[in-house]
TIRO-186050 format. One record per residue: x negated, z, y negated of N, C-alpha, C in turn; residue in one letter. Coordinates in steps of 0.2 Angstrom, whole numbers, plus 5000, padded with zeros to 4 digits. Atoms other than C-alpha are relative to their C-alpha. Layout:
! TIRO-186050
XZYXZYXZYA ...
This chain:
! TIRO-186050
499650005006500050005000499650004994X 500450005004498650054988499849924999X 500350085001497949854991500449964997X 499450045002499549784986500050014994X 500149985009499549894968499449984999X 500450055005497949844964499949935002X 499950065000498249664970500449984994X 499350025006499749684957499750024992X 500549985004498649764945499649944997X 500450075000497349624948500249954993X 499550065002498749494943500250024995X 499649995007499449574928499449994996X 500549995006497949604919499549925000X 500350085001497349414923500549964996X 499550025006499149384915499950004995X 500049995012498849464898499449994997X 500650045002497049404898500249934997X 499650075004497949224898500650004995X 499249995003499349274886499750044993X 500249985007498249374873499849964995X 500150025006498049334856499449984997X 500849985003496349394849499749985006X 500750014994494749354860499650085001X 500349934998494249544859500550035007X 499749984997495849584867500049965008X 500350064991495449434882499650045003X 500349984999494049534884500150035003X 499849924995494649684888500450005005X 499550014993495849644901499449955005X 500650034995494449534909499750045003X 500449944999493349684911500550045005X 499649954993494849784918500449945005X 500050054994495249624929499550025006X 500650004994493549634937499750095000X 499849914995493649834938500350025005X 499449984994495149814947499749975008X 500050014994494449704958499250045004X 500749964998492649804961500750055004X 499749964996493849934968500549985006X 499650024995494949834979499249985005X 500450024996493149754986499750075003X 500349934995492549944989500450045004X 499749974997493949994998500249965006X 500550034997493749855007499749985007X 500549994997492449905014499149964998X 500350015002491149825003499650034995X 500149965007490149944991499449964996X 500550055004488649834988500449944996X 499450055002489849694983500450024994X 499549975003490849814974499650014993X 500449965004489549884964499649934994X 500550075004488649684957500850004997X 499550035005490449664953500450054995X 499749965006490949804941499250004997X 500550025004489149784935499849954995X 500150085005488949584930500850004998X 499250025000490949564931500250044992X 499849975005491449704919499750034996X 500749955004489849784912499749944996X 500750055004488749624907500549954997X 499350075006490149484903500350014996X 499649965006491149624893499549994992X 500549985007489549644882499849935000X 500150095004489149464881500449994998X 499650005004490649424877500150024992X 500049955007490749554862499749984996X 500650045001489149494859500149934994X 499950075002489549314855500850014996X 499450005006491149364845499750034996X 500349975005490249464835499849964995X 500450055003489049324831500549934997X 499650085002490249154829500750034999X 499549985003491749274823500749995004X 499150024996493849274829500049934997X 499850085004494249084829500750025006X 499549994997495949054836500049945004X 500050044993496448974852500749975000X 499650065002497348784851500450005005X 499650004995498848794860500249945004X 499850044998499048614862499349975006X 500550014995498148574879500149935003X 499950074996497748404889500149985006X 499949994993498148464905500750034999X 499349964999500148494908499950075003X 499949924997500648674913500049985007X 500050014996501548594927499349985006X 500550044997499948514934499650055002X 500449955000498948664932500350065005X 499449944998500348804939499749955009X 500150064995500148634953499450055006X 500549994998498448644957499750065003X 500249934996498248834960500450015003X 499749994992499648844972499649965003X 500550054997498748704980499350055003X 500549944997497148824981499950055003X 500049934997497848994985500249945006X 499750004995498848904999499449985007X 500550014997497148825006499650055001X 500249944999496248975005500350065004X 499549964994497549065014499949965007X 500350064993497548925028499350025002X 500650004999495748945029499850075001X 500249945000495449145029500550035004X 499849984995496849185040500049995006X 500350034990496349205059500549945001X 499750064995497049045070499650035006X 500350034993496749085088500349955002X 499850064997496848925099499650025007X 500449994995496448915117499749915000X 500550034998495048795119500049985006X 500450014994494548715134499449945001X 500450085002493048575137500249975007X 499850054995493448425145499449995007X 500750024995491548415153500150045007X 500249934994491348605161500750034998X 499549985001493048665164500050095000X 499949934999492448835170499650054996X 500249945006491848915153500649974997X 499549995004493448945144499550044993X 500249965008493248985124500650024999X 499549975003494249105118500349974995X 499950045008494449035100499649954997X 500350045007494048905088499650064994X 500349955008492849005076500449934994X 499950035005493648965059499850034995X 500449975004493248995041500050085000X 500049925001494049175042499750045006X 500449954994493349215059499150004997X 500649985004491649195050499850044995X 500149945008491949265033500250095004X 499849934996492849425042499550045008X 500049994993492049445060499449994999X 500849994999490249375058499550004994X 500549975009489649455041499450025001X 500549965000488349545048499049935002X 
């Protein structure tokens, strides 16, 4: 349950990232974007992982960012875009749906046509490698 609220979490604060006004305030939701998710990767079970990414993620981009608004000032951000919504809304469904595809187990039974009497359990896919053979 905990993974779900800061998944929702995650998702809100990359909302009003994209929805702020000022570039200070983008900022700041960025930082607590990539906070949020340092703690979802430390729980996990990544602390190494978790720890580069509340360091570079939230710590360094926050202060570069600042940094560079400091120096080139608030300018405002042109709302007329040359990529439709729709097209864009498009293309990350498209994404998440492929990355789900790709990272949820598929067992399959296997067999070879050559040597019938080695049975393979599964097809390793992308998620049995990312999940299963990390080490």
């Amino acid at each position: 349950m905990i993974h779900l609220t800061l998944v929702a979490a995650i998702i809100f604060c990359a909302y009003r990232a994209m929805r702020a006004a000022r570039l200070i305030n983008v900022t700041i939701w960025l930082a607590g974007t990539s906070a949020l998710t340092a703690v979802l990767i430390y729980l996990l079970g990544a602390p190494e992982v978790a720890v580069i990414e509340l360091s570079v993620g939230a710590g360094l981009v926050t202060v570069l960012f600042v940094f560079a608004f400091s120096i080139t000032g608030e300018t405002t951000i042109d709302e007329n875009t040359l990529v439709p919504r729709w097209l864009i809304w498009g293309l990350g469904l498209i994404v998440v749906l492929i990355l789900g595809w790709l990272i949820l187990p598929v067992r399959k039974e296997v067999t070879l046509l050559i040597r019938t009497d080695i049975p393979i359990a599964f097809e390793p896919n992308f998620g049995h490698m990312l999940w299963q053979q990390r080490g």
